[in-house]
C-alpha positions, 0 to 999 in steps of 0.5 A: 500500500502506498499513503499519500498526504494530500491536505491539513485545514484547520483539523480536518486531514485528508490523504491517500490509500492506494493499494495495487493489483497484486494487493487487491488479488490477495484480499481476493483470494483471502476472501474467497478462502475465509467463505467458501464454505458458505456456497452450495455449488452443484457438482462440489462438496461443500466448501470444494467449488473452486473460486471461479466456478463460485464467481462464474455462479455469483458474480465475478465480483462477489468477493470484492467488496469484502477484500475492499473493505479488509484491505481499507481496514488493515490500510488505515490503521497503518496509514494513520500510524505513518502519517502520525496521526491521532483522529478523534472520528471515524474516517470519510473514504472515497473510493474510485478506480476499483478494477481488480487487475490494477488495484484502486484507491481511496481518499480519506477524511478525518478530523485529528486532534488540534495542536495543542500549545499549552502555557502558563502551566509552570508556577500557576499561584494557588491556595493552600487547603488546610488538610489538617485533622483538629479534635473537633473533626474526629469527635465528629466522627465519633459522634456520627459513627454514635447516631448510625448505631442509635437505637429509636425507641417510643415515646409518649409526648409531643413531636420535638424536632430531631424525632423520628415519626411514622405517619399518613398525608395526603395532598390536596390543592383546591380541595382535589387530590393530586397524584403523588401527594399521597403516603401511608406509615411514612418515616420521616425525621422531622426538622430533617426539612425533607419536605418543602420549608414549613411542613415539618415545623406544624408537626411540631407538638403533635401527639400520637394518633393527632391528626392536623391540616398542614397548610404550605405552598409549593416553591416556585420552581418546584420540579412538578410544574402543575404544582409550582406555586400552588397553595396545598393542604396536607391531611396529616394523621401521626401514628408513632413517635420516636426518639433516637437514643444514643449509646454511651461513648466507652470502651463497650461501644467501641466494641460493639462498633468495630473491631477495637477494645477501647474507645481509645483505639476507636478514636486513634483509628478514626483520626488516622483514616481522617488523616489520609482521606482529609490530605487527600481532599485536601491534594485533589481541591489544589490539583482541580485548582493548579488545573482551573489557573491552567484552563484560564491561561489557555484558549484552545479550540475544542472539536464539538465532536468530542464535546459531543462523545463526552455528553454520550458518555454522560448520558450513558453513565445517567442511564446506567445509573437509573437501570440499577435503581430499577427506573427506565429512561423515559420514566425519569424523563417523564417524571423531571418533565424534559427531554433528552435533547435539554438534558444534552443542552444542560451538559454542554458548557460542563463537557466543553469543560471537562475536554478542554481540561483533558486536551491541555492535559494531553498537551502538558503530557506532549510537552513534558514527555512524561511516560509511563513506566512498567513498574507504573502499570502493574501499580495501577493494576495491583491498586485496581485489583484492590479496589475490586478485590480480585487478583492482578491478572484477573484485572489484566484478563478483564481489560485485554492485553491490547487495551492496556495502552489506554491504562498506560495514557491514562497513567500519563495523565494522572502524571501530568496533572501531578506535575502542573501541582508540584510546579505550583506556588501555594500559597498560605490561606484559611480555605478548608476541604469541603 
């Protein structure tokens, strides 16, 4: 095969395949060898009439657009990698000249990545996150680890905010019903403000078996447009209260929580898994930052393409998300009232973001030469192996021999973005993680 340049505009590339005669008759043959099985020709076995009496029973050309199709396949996979480079779509072919004793060629198009010039990603100014683990935070921990073995026990007196009630409401607006307006032994914390501002505060000093006639209105831009800005009155009937009981903070709750014998342990155990995750959010708040500056400092095309494939992605993800809920795609949009084409609009200027971010990325990687070295996959793979509890090799089976240049590039990039953050200038602040 010879491969010709012909023309770079803007990031629109087009070259040449042009494959000869001698190439064209192996395809052919290769073709013909690979079907031949699947003619029934009288007077042959199965499998045994030679080419030409296929062609002859078929059509002399019955084999050669499978061999056009092999030969443009293997041709541009080679192509590209001669011409050097990296599309980001699938390829426009114009076939011409197909005769099968002189061969034919084909004029492709592509769109490739733009060149990148990245700058300003040395020395970018940002601040510093306290990644620091205090008393209070761990006494936090403490506290909360506490509530989420909190026992609910009956109690005989009003409703107090914090308790937890079991109760029926129906909705009603102008004295009619409305769908979904309507629950039975329903368990809410109140003052937990899960329904809209000023429902729960009229629950407040009810007893058991009271019933009361709530009276709100629907916010503005409530998801439910028939009911945005409605005044509605909630038919509301108590059947249980419940107070949360805490459990004493000592050494026996330590015991009955975790694998600890003293509360004390509990607690240095708690502060050291605060550390790590604390320090790491801390990291990950000035990376996004030392990238943002890195962002602001370059204007760079962005391909609508790949805008596009990234907005897939998002929706596919949306999607998978939903299904293991056990809720459909047209249920969900049903029920927020959209289509999908607003949702791919919503996602537009977050996914110009998010690949933006990922091409200056690519370009630091370029301009760096930063590499990924042997010993920085099998990191990567005994940490995935970790996370999903499973052997090295079960992970390498998982993602394919032939895929793990993708792990490779997305190691560069990690890399990449390691280096922008340790070339930053951080400066001193009071910001804490989030």
């Amino acid at each position: 095969m010879k491969t010709t340049f012909i023309s770079k505009e803007n990031n629109e590339v087009r070259f040449e395949m042009e494959f000869n005669g001698e190439e064209f008759e192996d395809a052919i043959i290769k073709v013909y060898k690979e079907n031949k099985d699947k003619f029934q020709v009288d007077g042959f076995r199965k499998g045994k009439a030679p080419r030409s009496i296929i062609e002859k029973k078929y059509g002399e050309h019955i084999f050669e657009d499978d061999a056009v199709n092999d030969l443009f396949a293997s041709g541009y996979v080679e192509a590209i990698a001669e011409l050097g480079l990296e599309v980001i779509n699938s390829p426009r072919a114009e076939f011409k000249d197909i005769k099968r004793d002189e061969g034919f060629k084909v004029t492709v198009t592509v769109e490739v990545y733009p060149v990148v010039d990245v700058h300003d990603y040395k020395g970018v100014e940002i601040e510093k996150v306290d990644g620091e683990v205090h008393d209070e935070d761990v006494d936090e921990a403490v506290r909360s680890l506490q509530k989420r073995n909190a026992r609910m026990e009956n109690v005989d007196r009003a409703v107090q905010r914090g308790d937890h009630i079991i109760f029926d409401f129906e909705g009603f607006i102008d004295g009619e019903a409305f769908e979904g307006g309507k629950a039975e032994r329903y368990s809410l914390e109140v003052g937990s403000d899960t329904f809209m501002p000023g429902f729960e505060d009229q629950l407040v000093g009810l007893m058991a078996d009271d019933e009361k006639d709530v009276e709100v209105t629907f916010p503005e831009d409530y998801q439910a447009e028939e009911l945005a800005g409605k005044d509605a009155v909630f038919k509301c009937k108590v059947h249980e209260i419940k107070e949360e009981q805490l459990p004493e903070l000592d050494d026996d709750f330590a015991k009955d929580v975790s694998e600890f014998d003293t509360l004390e342990e509990l607690k240095k155990n708690e502060t050291e898994k605060l550390v790590k995750s604390k320090k790491e959010r801390a990291e990950n708040m000035m990376k996004d930052a030392a990238l943002k500056a890195v962002y602001d400092a370059n204007d760079i095309e962005v391909p609508e393409i790949l805008v596009k494939e990234e907005i897939d992605n998002t929706i596919t993800q949306m999607k998978q998300k939903l299904m293991q809920q056990g809720v459909e795609w047209d249920t969900y949009l049903g029920y927020i009232k959209k289509e999908e084409s607003a949702i791919r609009q919503d996602q537009q200027e977050a996914a110009g973001r998010t690949v933006k971010t990922r091409m200056l990325v690519a370009a630091v990687v370029e301009k760096e030469k930063i590499k990924a070295s042997d010993e920085d996959l099998e990191k990567q793979i005994k940490d995935m192996a970790d996370q999903y509890g499973v052997e090295p090799d079960k992970i390498r089976e998982m993602i394919g021999e032939e895929n793990m240049h993708y792990i490779m590039k997305d190691i560069e990039m990690q890399k990449a973005v390691q280096f922008v953050y340790d070339n930053a200038v951080v400066k001193d602040s009071t910001a804490k993680p989030e």
